[in-house]
C-alpha positions as CSV (number, residue, x, y, z in Angstrom):
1,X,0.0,0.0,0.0
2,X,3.2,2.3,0.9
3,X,4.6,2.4,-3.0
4,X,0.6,2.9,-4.0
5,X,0.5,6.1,-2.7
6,X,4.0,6.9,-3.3
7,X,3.4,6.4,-6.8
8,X,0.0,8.8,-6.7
9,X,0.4,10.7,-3.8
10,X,-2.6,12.5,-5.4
11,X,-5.0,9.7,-5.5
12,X,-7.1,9.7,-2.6
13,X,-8.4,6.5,-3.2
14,X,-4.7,4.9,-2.1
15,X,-4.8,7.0,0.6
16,X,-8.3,5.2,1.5
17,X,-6.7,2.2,0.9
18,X,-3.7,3.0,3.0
19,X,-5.7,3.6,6.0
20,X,-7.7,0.0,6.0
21,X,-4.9,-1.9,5.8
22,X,-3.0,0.2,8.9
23,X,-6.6,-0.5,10.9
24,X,-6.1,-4.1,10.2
25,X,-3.0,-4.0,11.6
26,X,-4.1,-2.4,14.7
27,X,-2.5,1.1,13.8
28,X,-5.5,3.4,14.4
29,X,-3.1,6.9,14.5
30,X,-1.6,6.0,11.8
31,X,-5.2,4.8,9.7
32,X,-6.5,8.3,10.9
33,X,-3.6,9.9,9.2
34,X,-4.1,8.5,5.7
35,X,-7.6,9.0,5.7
36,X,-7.3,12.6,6.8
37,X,-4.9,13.0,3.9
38,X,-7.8,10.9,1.7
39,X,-9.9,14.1,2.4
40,X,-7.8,16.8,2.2
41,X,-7.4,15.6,-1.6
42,X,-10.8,14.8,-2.0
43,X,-12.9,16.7,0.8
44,X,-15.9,14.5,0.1
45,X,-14.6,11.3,-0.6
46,X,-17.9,9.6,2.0
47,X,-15.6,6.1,2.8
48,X,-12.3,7.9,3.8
49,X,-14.9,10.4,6.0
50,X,-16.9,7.7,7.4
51,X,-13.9,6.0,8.4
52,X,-12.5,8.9,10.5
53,X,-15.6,9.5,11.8
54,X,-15.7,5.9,13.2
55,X,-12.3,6.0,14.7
56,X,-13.4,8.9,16.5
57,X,-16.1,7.3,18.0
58,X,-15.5,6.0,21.9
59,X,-14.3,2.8,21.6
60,X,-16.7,-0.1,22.7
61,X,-15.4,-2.7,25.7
């Protein structure tokens, strides 16, 4: 996913992309910061915003 978006820094949708697979891996800051750079390409790309949006949510127990 790395050489994705270094490749197309530009494309949100790697950025997207970026950010699932780091949530997979347990690495919600750094999930948060791909999708943040998702929408500051694309300020209405809905699944990178809907993804930050449920990070921020409280986790449950």
């Amino acid at each position: 996913m790395e050489m994705v978006v270094r490749m197309d820094p530009g494309d949100p949708d790697a950025w997207n992309n970026l950010g699932i697979a780091r949530i997979r891996q347990k690495k919600r800051k750094e999930a948060r910061g791909a999708w943040q750079k998702a929408i500051e390409i694309d300020p209405g790309n809905e699944m990178a915003l809907d993804a930050l949006a449920k990070t921020k949510s409280p986790r449950r127990p």
